[in-house]
N, C-alpha and C positions, 0 to 999 in steps of 0.2 A: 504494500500500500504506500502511494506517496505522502509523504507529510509536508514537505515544500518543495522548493526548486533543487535540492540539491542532498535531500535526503530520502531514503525509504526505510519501512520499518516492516519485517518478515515475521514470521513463526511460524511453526512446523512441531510435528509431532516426535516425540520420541520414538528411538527406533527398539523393536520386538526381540525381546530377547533371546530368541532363537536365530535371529537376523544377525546377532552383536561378532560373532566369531570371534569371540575372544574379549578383553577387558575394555570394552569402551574409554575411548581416551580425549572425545571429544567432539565437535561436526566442524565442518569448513563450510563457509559460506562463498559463494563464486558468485562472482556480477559482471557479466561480457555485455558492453553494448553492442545494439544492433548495429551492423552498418548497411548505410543506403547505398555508398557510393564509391568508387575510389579513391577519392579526395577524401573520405570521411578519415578523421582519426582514430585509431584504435582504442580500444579501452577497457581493461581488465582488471580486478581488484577482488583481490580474498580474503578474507577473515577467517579466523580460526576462534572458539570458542570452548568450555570446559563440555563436559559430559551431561552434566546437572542444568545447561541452558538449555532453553528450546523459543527465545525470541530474540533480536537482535536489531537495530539500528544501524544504518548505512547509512555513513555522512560524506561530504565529497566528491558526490558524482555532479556530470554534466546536467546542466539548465533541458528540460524538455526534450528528453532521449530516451530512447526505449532499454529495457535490460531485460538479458535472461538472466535468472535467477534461480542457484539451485541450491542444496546442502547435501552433504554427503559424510556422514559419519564416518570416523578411521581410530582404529587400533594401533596398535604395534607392526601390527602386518600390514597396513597401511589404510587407504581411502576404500569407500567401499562405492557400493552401484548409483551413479548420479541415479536421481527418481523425483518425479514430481517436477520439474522446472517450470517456472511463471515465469511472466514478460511482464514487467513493471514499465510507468514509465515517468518523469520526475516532469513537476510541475511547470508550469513557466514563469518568470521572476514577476 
């Protein structure tokens, strides 16, 4: 969900304990803007969060641009199956 020009705010479900393969150690949150064009600039920005979260705040993005938006829990053994990604998009100033 947007909350202004330059922030979004997510939640998501904790992941099934059968799903966890091991000690849960956290989720990562991925934000790739969309691009239109070749001239568009790129833009990617991850966040990493404890085990015990399941909402987060995204501050820094581009003015009225769209993003995929995903999380992806990771152990030891690493990240697990992208699922669920939304396309947000941030307000205009």
């Amino acid at each position: 969900m947007a909350i202004d020009f330059s922030t979004i705010w997510i939640k998501w479900g904790e992941i099934d304990e059968p799903e966890k393969g091991g000690t849960l150690l956290g989720y990562r949150i991925h934000v790739k803007k969309e691009e239109h064009h070749e001239n568009s600039q790129p833009f990617y920005k991850e966040m990493t969060v404890g085990p015990n979260i399941t909402e987060a705040t995204i501050t820094g993005l581009p003015t009225w641009t769209s993003f995929r938006v995903w999380v992806a829990a990771f152990t030891a053994a690493g990240e697990g199956e992208q699922k669920n990604d939304e396309w947000i998009r941030t307000s205009k100033q």
